[in-house]
N, C-alpha and C positions, 0 to 999 in steps of 0.2 A: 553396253555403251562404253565402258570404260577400256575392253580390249578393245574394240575399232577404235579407241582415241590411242590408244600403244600402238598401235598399227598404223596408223596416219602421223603418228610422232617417227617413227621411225624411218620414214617417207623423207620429211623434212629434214633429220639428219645425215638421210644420203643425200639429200640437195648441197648441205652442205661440207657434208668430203665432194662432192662432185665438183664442187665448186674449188677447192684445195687440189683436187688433179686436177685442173686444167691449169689453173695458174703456175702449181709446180711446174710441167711441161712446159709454159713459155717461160720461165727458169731457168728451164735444161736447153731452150732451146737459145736463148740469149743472153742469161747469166744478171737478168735486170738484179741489182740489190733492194733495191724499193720493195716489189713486189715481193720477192722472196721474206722480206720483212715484214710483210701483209700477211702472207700463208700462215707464219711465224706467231704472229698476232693471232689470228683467226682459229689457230689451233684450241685455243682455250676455251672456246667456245664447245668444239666438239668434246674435248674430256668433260665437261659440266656438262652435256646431255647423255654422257656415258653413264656418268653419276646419277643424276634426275633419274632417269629410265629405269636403270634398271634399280632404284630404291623403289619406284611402281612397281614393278614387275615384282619385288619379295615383300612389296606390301598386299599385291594381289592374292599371290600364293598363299601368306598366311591369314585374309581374309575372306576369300572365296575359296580356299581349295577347289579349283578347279580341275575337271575333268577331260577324258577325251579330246579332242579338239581343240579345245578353250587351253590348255594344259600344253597342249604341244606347241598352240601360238606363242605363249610366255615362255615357254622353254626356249622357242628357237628366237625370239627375240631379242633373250638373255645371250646368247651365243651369237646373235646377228652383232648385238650392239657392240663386241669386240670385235669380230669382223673390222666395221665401220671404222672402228676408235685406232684399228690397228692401221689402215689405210692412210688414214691422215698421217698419222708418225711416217709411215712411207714414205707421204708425201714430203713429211719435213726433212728425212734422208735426201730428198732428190736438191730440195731449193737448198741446201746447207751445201750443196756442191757450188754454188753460187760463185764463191769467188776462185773457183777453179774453173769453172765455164770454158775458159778459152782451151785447157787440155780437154775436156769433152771435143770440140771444136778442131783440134789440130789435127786429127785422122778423119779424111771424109768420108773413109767406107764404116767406121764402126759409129762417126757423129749421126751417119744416116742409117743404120740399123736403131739406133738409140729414137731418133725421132720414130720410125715406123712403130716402132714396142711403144713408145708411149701414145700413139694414136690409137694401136690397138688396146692398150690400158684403159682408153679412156672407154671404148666403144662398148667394151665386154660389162664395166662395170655399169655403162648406162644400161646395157642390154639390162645385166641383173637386177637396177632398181625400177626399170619397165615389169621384171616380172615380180616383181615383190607387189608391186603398185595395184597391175593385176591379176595377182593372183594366177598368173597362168604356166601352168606347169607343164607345157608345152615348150613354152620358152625356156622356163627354166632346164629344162633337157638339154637343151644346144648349149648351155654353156660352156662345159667340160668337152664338147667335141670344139669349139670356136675356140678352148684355151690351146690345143695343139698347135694354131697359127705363131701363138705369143712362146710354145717351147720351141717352134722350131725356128723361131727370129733370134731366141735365146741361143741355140745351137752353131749359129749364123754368128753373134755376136763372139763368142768364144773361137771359135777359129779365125777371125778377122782380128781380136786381139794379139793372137799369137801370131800375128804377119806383122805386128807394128814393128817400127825397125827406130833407130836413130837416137840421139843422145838424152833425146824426153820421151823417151818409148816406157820405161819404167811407170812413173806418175802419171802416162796418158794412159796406162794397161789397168791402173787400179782405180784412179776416177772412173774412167769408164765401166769397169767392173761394178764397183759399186752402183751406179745408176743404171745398169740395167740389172743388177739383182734384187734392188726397190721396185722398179715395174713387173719384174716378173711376179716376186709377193704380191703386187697390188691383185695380178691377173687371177693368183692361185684364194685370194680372199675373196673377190669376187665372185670364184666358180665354188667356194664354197659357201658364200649366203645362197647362192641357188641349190647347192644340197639341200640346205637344213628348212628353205622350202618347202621342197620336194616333200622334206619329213614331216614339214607339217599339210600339208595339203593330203597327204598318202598314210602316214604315221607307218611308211618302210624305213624301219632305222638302218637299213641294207646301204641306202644312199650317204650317208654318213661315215663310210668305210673309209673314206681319203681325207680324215682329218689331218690340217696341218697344224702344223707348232706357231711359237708365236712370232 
């Protein structure tokens, strides 16, 4: 009982980064301050369930010592809930460009690669908390092939900056930099909570070979 309630906690904390990408994104997409102040706010909710959770998860460990299965749920939840925790900061990367918005904004081929990266940001990581939810490790397989779309919008965005030209080409080339190297993190956290799935659905720690940093 107590792992399927860490399992369905964990549910609700992707609702709530899910909830911080999208609002970040209309951020990036409008530069609202309010909102951005809202994300800002709402962050501290997510570190306090980063906290809660995983004091479960080392209170489990040393009172079930848990096995098999049961052992690799709480493992990978313990690395999910960083995941999760690290997304939201993401997110707070993206809306702290806020009052720079208008340089995102002043180049319309790389403001429109930025919006595509963050749609597919958001799609990848819903995909991943569909498969957490159900447990389907079908789904979770597509993720890492679906992240190729978000390197090669990444790839797109990099030679689109090196064409900016003009007297605010400097401070448009590094805002923008920066917001699309928060989405791409997002994508790459993403396709790794559906690793450490994987590992637990399978217990192949082979799937686990593309850890990233923080």
């Amino acid at each position: 009982m107590e792992l399927e309630q860490l399992r369905l906690q964990i549910e609700v904390m992707a609702l709530k980064v899910d909830e911080a990408l999208q609002r970040s994104t209309q951020v990036l997409l409008t530069g609202d301050l309010e909102l951005a102040n809202e994300v800002l706010a709402a962050d501290d909710e997510i570190d306090d369930m980063l906290v809660s959770l995983s004091e479960r998860c080392y209170d489990l460990l040393g009172r079930q010592s848990p096995v098999a299965s049961d052992l690799r749920l709480v493992v990978s939840v313990i690395r999910i809930l960083g995941d999760l925790e690290r997304t939201g900061d993401l997110c707070l990367r993206i809306v702290k460009l806020a009052p720079d918005q208008h340089l995102l904004a002043a180049n319309t081929e790389t403001f429109n690669i930025l919006r595509d990266m963050a749609q597919e940001a958001i799609e990848l990581f819903r995909t991943t908390a569909r498969a957490w939810s159900t447990r389907d490790l079908k789904l979770a397989k597509t993720l890492e092939q679906r992240d190729n779309a978000m390197d090669e919008y990444n790839r797109k965005l990099t030679d689109a900056i090196m064409r900016i030209t003009g007297p605010y080409a400097v401070p448009i080339a590094v805002t923008t930099l920066l917001a699309g190297r928060a989405l791409e993190r997002i994508a790459d956290h993403s396709v790794m909570i559906g690793e450490r799935l994987r590992y637990m659905l399978t217990g192949d720690i082979g799937v686990l070979s593309k850890e990233i940093g923080p």
